[in-house]
Phi, psi and omega in degrees: 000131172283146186223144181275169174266149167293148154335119185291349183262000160234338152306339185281309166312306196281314160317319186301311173303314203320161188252136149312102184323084189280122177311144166292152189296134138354111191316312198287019191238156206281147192290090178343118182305132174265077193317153152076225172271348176315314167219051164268180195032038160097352174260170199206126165273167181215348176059224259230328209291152197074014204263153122010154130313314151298346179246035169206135201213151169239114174265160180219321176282130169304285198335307169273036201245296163343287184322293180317305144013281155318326181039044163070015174114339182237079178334329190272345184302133139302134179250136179225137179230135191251117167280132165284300182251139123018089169216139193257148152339321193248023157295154212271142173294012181257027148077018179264022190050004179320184195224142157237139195248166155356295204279349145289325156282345143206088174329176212013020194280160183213124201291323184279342193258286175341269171013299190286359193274318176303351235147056172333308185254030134101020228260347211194138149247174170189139130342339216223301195323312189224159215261357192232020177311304202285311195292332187296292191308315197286321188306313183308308173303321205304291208315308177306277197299347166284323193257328155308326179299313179289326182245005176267146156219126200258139158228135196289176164316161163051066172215160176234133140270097196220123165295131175277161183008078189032035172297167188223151171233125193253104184058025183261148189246113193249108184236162191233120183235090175067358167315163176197133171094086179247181170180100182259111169226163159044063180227132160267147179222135190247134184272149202276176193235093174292118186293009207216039148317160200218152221261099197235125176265331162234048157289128181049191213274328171225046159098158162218151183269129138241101172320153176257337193268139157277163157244009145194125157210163213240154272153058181097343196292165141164181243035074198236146159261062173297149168177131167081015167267174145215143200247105165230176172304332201053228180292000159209142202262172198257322175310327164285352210289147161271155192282117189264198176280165170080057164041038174268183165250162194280089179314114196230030156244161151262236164312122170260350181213077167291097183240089201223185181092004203082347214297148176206155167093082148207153199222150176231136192202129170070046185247167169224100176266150194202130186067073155204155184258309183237121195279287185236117184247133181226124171101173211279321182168151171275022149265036183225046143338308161320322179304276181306315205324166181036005188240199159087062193245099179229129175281121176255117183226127162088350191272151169248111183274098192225118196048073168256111165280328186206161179074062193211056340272175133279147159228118139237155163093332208273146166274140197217113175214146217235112193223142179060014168304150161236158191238097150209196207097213208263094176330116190309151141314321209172138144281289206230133187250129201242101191265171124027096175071347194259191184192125232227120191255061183290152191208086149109018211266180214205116170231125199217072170274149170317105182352090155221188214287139164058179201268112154318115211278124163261321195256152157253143202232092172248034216081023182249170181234333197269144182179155207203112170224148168234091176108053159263155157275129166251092148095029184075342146334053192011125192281319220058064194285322178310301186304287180318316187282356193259315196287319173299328192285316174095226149321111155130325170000157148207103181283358189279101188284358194046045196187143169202116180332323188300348208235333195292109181296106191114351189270120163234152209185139177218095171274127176314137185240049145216144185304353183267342177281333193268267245270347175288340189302272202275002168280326186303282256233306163001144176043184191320177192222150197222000000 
């Protein structure tokens, strides 16, 4: 699908604007209010605030991206790690800055030779079809856990993550596994590009191409901060992807922001996802009730969603609520998605899509029933979302979420109350601070 870039005359406006990026506070200055769910129920995030001296590192390298990490044997310590530079996922650690491809994590793997093992028409696989099938199929899993090995970076408890002059992490698959007190800020994160997506016939009515990788996902995580970021394709867009079958192109992102697993307490707030197709998904599946159920309590504040097709967000299970948001570009499948259980408060958000036929679909219908939105604009307009979810959702509708921001004790939050304020709000300030 084609997607446009945002507007060179509001990236230039927002650039201009952008806020200076500020060092974390001191323990010894008083603990900041944390908007949304993030520091809400008696919790607060801090990242980092208080490390050592030895525990506040400027990385230019993955290797020293790594170290930090590491924190000198104790991962859990506060940390504050300031990125400097540019740094890709696929450097090679023996320090020549090389970058690894495809044909390094498993030589002879070939995509078009996989491909052929479904099939002309993508429909079965089989081992046997071709004298190199088996052998395709095995290459394939190894090169996927060699490049997960390779791009993956885990960030521990207590830690601030903060990009310097707009650095960026280039295909690195950035993950949070049971972390708590994070604070990921002023990072461009570009989503890395799996060479080794895998072919499923029977997804959906004629197959899917599926990625493995995020550019960030959280896992078990909570008390997270995101703020002042951007999550896109970057450099290589789904337009660019080779075509794989029935003349679709191959898909090699997954997720640019995944949040699941129980993770709870986290607020995303004054970011920019852009050029992607399923942006943000929150919970594990709709059977991992067990997981999920009472947890998933996540804040959307302030983000600009611009040639998003879908999932901005999905929900299941979680309570979510997504305020002050802007929508625009190239009309979506669907913004916001109402999964499993969940129950999901849009408040005050701003969908300003590009001109085509009829109203653009805001709700997506994923098994939820519960959805609540109060005071969006569609194209300047009153949205009436409360309407548009009853018609999609159908049986079962409810605007009632059992849950309301306004009343939850610790939760703060001051929402713009006109689409010209939200949207001058968040074209200025979205993404990094310079």
């Amino acid at each position: 699908m084609f997607r446009r870039t945002i507007p060179a005359a509001l990236a230039t406006l927002a650039a201009a604007l952008l806020l200076t990026a500020a060092a974390p506070a001191p323990a010894s200055e008083p603990v900041p209010t944390v908007e949304g769910w993030a520091g809400a129920d008696g919790g607060t995030v801090t990242g980092g605030a208080g490390a050592d001296p030895a525990s506040v590192w400027t990385v230019r390298t993955r290797a020293e991206l790594k170290e930090a990490l590491a924190n000198h044997g104790a991962p859990t310590a506060p940390k504050i790690i300031r990125v400097a530079v540019d740094i890709d996922g696929a450097e090679a650690d023996d320090g020549t800055g090389r970058l690894l491809g495809e044909q390094d994590y498993a030589p002879g793997y070939d995509r078009t030779r996989y491909m052929a093992c479904f099939g002309p028409d993508g429909a079965e696989w089989s081992d046997t079809r071709y004298d190199d099938c088996k052998q395709q199929r095995q290459l394939r899993q190894t090169g996927s856990n060699r490049q997960k090995l390779q791009i993956q970076l885990t960030v521990p408890a207590n830690t601030t993550l903060q990009g310097v002059h707009g650095a960026r992490f280039l295909g690195v698959f950035l993950t949070v596994n049971t972390g708590t007190n994070i604070i990921v800020r002023d990072l461009q994160l570009e989503a890395p590009v799996d060479h080794f997506t895998t072919w499923s016939p029977d997804d959906g009515a004629s197959g899917n191409w599926n990625a493995r990788f995020d550019a960030m996902a959280v896992v078990t995580g909570s008390r997270i901060l995101v703020e002042h970021c951007t999550f896109t394709d970057g450099r290589h867009p789904d337009s660019k992807a080779p075509t794989g079958f029935h003349g679709e192109p191959v898909q090699r992102h997954d997720g640019l922001l995944d949040i699941e697993d129980g993770s709870n307490h986290i607020t995303v707030a004054d970011s920019r996802f852009t050029d992607h197709d399923k942006a943000l998904l929150i919970g594990s599946g709709d059977s991992r009730g067990d997981r999920d159920r009472g947890k998933l309590k996540i804040t959307f504040a302030r983000n600009w969603f611009h040639d998003i097709v879908q999932r901005a967000p999905r929900v299941r299970f979680g309570q979510v609520h997504v305020y002050n948001n802007l929508y625009t570009g190239a009309r979506p499948e669907y913004a916001l998605g109402v999964g499993v259980e969940s129950a999901v408060v849009s408040e005050r958000n701003v969908f300003a899509y590009e001109a085509g036929d009829g109203a653009p679909t805001v709700i997506g219908a994923y098994g939820g029933t519960a959805f609540h939105d109060e005071g969006s604009w569609i194209d300047g307009h009153p949205a009436h979302l409360d309407t548009r979810a009853a018609a999609v959702i159908g049986a079962g509708y409810t605007s009632d979420t059992g849950w309301d921001p306004r009343r939850l004790p610790g939760y703060a939050y001051r929402p713009r109350p006109t689409a010209p304020a939200v949207t001058a709000y968040v074209t200025h300030h979205a993404g990094p601070r310079r």
